[in-house]
N, C-alpha and C positions, 0 to 999 in steps of 0.2 A: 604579420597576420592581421585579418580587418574582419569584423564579427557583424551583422548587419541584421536586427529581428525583420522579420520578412513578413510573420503571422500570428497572434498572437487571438485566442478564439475557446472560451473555455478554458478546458484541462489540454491546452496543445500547442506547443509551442514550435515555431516554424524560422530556423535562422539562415543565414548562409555566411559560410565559414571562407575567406578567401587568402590565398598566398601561405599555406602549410600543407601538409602531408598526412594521407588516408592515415599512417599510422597514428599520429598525433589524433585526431578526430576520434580514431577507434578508441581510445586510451578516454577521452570525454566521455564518448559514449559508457566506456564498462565501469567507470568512474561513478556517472549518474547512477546507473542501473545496481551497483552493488555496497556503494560508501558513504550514500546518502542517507541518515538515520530517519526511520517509517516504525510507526506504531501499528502493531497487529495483533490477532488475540493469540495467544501460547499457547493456552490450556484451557479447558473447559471439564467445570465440575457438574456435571447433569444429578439436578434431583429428582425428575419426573420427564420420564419418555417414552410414552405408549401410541407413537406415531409412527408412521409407515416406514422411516429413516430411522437406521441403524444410528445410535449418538457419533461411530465416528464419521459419517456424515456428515452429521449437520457440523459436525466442529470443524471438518475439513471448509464448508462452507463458510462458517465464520470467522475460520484464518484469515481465507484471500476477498475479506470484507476490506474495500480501502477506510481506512479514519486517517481523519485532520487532526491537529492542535497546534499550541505554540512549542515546539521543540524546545525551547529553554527552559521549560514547567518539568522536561525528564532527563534522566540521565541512561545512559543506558546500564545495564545490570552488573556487568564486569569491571565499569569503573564507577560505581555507585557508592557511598558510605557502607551500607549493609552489605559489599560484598555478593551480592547476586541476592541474599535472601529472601528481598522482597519490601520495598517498605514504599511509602507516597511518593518518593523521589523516581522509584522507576517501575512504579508496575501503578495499574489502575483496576478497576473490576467493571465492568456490563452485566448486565439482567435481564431474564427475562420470562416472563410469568404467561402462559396465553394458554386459553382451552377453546375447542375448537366448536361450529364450526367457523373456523378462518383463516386468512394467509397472514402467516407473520412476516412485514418487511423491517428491512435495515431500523427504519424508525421507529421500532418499538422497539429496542433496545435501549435500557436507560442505563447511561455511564453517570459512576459513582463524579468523575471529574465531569462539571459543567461546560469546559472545555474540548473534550474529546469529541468530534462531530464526525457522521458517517460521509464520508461526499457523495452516494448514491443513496440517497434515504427510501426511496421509493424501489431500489432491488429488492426481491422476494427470499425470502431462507427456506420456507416450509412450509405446505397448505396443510393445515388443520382440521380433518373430519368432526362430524359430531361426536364427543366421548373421548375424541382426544387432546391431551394435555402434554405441554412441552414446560422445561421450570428448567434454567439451569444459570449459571454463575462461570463468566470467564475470567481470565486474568489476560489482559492487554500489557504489553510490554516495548519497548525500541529496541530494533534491532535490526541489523545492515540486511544489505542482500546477499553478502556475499556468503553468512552464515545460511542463507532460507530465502527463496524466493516469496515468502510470503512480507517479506520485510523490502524488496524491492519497490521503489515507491514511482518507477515511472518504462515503458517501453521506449527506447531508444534505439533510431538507425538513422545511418546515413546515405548518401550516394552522394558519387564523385561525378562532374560533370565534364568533357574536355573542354579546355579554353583555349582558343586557336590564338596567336600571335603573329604580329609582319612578316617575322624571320620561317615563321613554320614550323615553331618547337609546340610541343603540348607540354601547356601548363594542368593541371586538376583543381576544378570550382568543386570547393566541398561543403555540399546541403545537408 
């Protein structure tokens, strides 16, 4: 098998895969997409929401928020010291305080760890009328995809190309 980065541009990574089989490739692919531990927010504790979104909106919103950090800084919860219940090793907290009128983006979201960073900071969660006030408190946590797509931390496909040989057999270039 011969692995070759092709492209590499941002959040996007462009390889081609040569001399193994769609299956193999599929198996990386569901691998990336579900085994890869991804920080997301769990839960959200709203103190104040008199905005046109219903809270489980907005929290559905700031599940499938992408954040960064250094993955070695958490653990995930089920094999954590505390046993799931929660302590600096595997959960974090974000804030967020705003009254309107304005658009709350990613970026005003202050995480408790100075580590955790949004990679879209400039995404929007909620425009804010005059008179309205948003205040709520999440808990960020690691966790795969395969429990929650909100913890899946990347889209992954492939296509298989034919590769034509002297003899006339077809080989499969897999991108």
């Amino acid at each position: 098998m011969d692995i070759k980065l092709l492209k590499k541009q941002n959040n996007k990574l462009t390889f081609l895969i040569k001399d193994t089989n769609p299956a193999f490739v599929n198996t990386l692919r569901r691998i990336m997409i579900s085994e890869v531990p991804t920080l997301a927010v769990k839960k959200v504790t709203f103190v104040k929401n008199n905005s046109a979104l219903f809270d489980e909106v907005i929290a559905h919103r700031l599940g499938m928020l992408p954040l960064k950090t250094d993955l070695e800084s958490y653990n995930l919860q089920e094999k954590c010291d505390c046993k799931g219940k929660g302590c600096a090793r595997c959960q974090t907290f974000i804030t967020v305080k705003a009254e309107g009128p304005l658009t709350v983006y990613a970026s005003d979201l202050k995480s408790q760890d100075p580590e955790v960073k949004l990679v879209y900071p400039k995404m929007p969660i909620i425009k804010l009328l005059k008179g309205q006030e948003l205040e709520f408190e999440a808990t960020v946590s690691l966790g795969l995809g395969k429990d929650h797509i909100k913890f899946s931390p990347c889209l992954a496909s492939y296509r298989g190309y034919p590769q034509f040989t002297v003899n006339k057999k077809i080989k499969l270039k897999i991108v």
